[in-house]
C-alpha positions, -999 to +999 in steps of 0.1 A: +831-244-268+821-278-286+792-274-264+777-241-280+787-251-310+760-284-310+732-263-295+735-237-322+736-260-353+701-276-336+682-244-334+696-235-371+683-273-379+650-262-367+642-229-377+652-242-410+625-268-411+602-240-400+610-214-427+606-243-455+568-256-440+556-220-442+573-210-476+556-244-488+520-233-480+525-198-492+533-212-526+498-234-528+471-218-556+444-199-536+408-216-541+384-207-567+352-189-548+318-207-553+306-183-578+329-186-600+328-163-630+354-190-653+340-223-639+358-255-654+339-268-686+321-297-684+326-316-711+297-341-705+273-311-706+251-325-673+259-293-649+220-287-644+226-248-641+243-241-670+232-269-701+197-274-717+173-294-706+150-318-726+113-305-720+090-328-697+058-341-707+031-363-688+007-393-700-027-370-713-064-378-716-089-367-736-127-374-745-151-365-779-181-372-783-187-400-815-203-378-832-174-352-842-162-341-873-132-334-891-112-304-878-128-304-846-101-301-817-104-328-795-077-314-772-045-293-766-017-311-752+011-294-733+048-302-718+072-279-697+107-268-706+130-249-684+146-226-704+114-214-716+122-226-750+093-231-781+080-264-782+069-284-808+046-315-813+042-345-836+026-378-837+048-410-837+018-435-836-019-438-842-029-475-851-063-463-856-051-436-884-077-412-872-060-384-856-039-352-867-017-339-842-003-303-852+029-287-839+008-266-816-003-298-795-040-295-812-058-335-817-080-333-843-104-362-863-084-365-895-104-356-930-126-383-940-123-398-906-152-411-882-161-425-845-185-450-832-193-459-803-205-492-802-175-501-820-142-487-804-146-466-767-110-452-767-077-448-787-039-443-774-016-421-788+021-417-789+032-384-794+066-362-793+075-328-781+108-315-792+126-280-780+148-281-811+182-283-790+174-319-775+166-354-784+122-352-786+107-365-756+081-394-761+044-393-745+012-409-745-022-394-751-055-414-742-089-407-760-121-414-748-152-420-773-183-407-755-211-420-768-239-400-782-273-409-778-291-416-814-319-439-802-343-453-777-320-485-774-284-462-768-305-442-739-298-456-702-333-444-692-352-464-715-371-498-707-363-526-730-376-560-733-370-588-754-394-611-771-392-637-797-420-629-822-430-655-848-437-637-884-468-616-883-473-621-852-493-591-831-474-584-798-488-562-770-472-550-744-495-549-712-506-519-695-522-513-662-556-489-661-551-474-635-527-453-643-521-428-674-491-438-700-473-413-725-445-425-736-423-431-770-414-467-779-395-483-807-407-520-818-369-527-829-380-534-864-366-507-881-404-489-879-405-458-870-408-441-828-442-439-820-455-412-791-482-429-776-504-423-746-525-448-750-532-484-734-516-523-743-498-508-775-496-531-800-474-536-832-476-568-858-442-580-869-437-592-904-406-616-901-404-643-873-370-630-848-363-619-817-363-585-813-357-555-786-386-532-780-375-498-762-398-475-743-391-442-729-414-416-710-439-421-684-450-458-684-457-463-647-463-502-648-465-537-672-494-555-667-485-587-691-513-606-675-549-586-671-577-610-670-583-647-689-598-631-716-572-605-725-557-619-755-521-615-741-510-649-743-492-650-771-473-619-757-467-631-729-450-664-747-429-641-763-417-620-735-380-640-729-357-608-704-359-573-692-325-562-707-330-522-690-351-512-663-342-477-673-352-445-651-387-451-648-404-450-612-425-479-611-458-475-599-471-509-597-460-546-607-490-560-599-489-592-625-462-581-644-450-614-653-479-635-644-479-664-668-447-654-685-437-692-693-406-683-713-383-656-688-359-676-672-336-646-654-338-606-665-302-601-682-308-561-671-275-544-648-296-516-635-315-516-606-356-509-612-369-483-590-392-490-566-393-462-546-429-453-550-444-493-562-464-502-535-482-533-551-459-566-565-487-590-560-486-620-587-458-602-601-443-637-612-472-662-607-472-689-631-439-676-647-427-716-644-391-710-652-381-681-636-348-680-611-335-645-618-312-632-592-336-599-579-324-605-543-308-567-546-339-550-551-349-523-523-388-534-514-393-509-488-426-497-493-440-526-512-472-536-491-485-559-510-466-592-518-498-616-523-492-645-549-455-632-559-442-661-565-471-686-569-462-716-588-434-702-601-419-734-595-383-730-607-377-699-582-351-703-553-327-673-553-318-655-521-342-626-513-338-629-477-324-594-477-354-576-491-368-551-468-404-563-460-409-538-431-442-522-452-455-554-463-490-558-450-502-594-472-479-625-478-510-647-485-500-672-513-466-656-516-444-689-518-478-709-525-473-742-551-433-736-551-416-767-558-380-759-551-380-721-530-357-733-495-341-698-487-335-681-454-360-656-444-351-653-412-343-619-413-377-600-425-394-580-410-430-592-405-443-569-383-472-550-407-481-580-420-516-591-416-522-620-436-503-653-442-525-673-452-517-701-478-481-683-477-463-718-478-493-741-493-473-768-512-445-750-513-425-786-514-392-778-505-391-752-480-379-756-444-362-726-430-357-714-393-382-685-391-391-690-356-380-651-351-406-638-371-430-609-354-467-617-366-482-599-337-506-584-361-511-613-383-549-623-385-551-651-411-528-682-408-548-707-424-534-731-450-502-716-441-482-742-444-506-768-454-489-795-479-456-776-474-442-814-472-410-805-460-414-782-432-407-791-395-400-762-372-411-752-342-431-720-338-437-718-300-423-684-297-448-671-322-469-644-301-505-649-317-524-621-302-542-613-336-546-644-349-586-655-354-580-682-385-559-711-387-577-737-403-555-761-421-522-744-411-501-772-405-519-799-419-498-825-437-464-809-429-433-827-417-437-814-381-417-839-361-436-849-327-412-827-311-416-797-328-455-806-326-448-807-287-430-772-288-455-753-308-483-761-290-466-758-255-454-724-268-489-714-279-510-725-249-485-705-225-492-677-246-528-682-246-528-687-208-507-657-205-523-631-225-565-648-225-564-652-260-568-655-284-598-679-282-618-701-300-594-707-329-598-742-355-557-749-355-552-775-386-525-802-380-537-830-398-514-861-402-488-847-368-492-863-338-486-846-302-475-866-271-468-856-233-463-817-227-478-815-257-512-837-253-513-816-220-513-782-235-540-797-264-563-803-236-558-769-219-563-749-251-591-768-256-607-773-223-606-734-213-599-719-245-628-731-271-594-739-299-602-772-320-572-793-329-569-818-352-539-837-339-534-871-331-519-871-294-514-897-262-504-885-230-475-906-235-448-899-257-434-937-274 
């Protein structure tokens, strides 16, 4: 009996704790469903779909021209809102007190108001846009001034130069014959634009200054220097920089600069055009202190680069990038240099036909150009002649062409053994190829000694050449 009676009170015990888990769950609130029609208010007003939000606006660019007026819109700015609410626009800043912003977003010049230029390119803004529920939302608005085009001197296709005129002086600018001019130029004096088709225009200049002379239309080429009798000097004394080559396609440059004491470097960022110029010869001879960095100019079909740089004895920029593959005459290019030492290793000499004088007294240079193809080359004689500080060795020259080359290596630097080289070099050639023949080789002051004598004597003997070298068969 005592036994029954323990077993029941345990399964009362338990169904018990049964009944009073489930009757705890049952009395639990049921969860809200995710769309909830009476959602819990948020007091910090951030639930995205249900507050306002502030309208969104990006940084905003804008050009004019300089020449606009009052009340001209400049630009419409715009921002995005959400809700699809009516925005409105003000201006917060304009240092330059310029600009009128309306509450439609439209920039406009303010009354009375003006741009230039050549004084101030562009402006900032700061701007607000307001939906009229939220704090404004602040923005930035960029203005460019475009310039506008009111003279010869504003226009990127003109051709300017510079030149210091003394008071009433006459200056001409130099022309080329050859070709027909019709162009507009302004004489920076205040006078007024001239059309003019004709040749050496010339304008007299009442106060001493240094003015900017603009010219715009077909003017195919300068000619400063035309013959020793032209006149020009003066003008070409007062011609100090090319400040714009401008869009012109130059036709020639054929003494250009010749004589042009004062230029010292061309201050000009374009590049000239020398697509369709073919001629460059004595472009800067006698221009004494030039050294302007042209070694970016694209040569390609220049042929003609005879007396480029003769005696202009202050020249040694880099050029050894210039595309030479047209050239047909270098004679006298580097001629009566005093400080020209660059690398030309890298032209390309193949068209040309004569060097002759290229290097005479050209005092400092010495470069490697041992690579050089003058197959076609005919004239080598003064080549190098006074070039006092030249010693390299040319034995891999292939001469077929060559009929002159008198003087060519007389009073060099040549070093016995580079002597030796050159004319083992050339009297395997010779051997090789019968020929060339009967050539007067110049190499006054060098002396050749060993391999060297030997290939004297065979080029000589059993070639008709004539050497002017002193040689032993032994070397000291």
């Amino acid at each position: 009996m005592k036994r029954i009676s323990k077993i029941s009170v345990l399964m009362l015990a338990t169904f018990a704790l049964i009944y009073t888990t489930s009757c705890s769950k049952d009395d639990e609130p049921t969860p809200s469903p995710l769309n909830n029609e009476n959602p819990i208010e948020n007091p910090d007003n951030t639930d995205s779909g249900n507050s306002n939000q502030p309208p969104t606006a990006n940084a905003q660019k804008f050009e004019v021209a300089e020449d606009a007026v009052a009340g001209d819109v400049i630009g419409v700015v715009e921002a995005e809102d959400l809700e699809g609410n009516p925005l409105t626009y003000s201006l917060v800043e304009d240092a330059s007190e310029l600009f009128l912003v309306a509450e439609n977003g439209e920039i406009t010049l303010a009354e009375g108001k003006s741009l230039d230029f050549e004084t101030t390119v562009g402006y900032s803004l700061t701007l607000h846009v307001s939906d009229g529920i939220n704090e404004p939302v602040e923005f930035t608005v960029n203005i460019k001034v475009e310039n506008v085009i009111e003279n010869l001197f504003e226009d990127p296709e003109s051709f300017i130069l510079k030149f210091e005129v003394t008071a009433g002086q006459a200056l001409t600018i130099g022309t080329n014959s050859e070709f027909e001019y019709d162009y507009t130029i302004d004489w920076g004096d205040g006078s007024d634009e001239e059309t003019l088709t004709l040749q050496n225009p010339t304008h007299e200049y009442l106060n001493e200054d240094i003015y900017l002379v603009a010219i715009k239309g077909n003017f195919p080429a300068l000619k400063m220097y035309q013959d020793a009798q032209d006149g020009l000097q003066a003008s070409r004394d007062a011609l100090v920089d090319v400040v714009q080559w401008g869009a012109q396609k130059w036709q020639s440059m054929q003494n250009a600069f010749k004589n042009c004491q004062n230029i010292v470097e061309f201050s000009a960022t374009d590049q000239p055009d020398w697509s369709e110029t073919t001629n460059m010869s004595s472009m800067f001879l006698g221009a004494v202190n030039f050294n302007g960095a042209i070694g970016n100019w694209v040569t390609s079909n220049v042929t003609d680069m005879s007396s480029m740089f003769l005696g202009a004895t202050s020249f040694n920029q880099d050029i050894g990038n210039w595309a030479t593959n047209s050239v047909t005459s270098m004679v006298y290019m580097f001629g009566q240099t005093e400080v020209f030492n660059q690398d030309l290793s890298k032209w390309v000499t193949s068209k040309v036909t004569d060097m002759g004088s290229m290097f005479e007294e050209a005092k400092a240079f010495n470069q490697d150009i041992s690579g050089w193809d003058v197959s076609n080359v005919t004239d080598m004689s003064y080549m190098f002649d006074k070039a006092a500080a030249f010693d390299q060795n040319l034995g891999a020259w292939e001469i077929a062409s060559v009929t002159q080359m008198e003087n060519m290596l007389d009073n060099t630097n040549l070093s016995t053994e580079n002597v030796n080289a050159t004319l083992v070099g050339w009297e395997e050639f010779v051997s090789n190829n019968d020929g060339p023949k009967d050539i007067m080789l110049g190499m006054a002051s060098l002396e050749a000694c060993g391999e060297g004598y030997l290939s004297k004597v065979v080029l000589e003997n059993f070639n008709g050449w004539v050497i002017n070298v002193g040689s032993s068969i032994e070397c000291p």
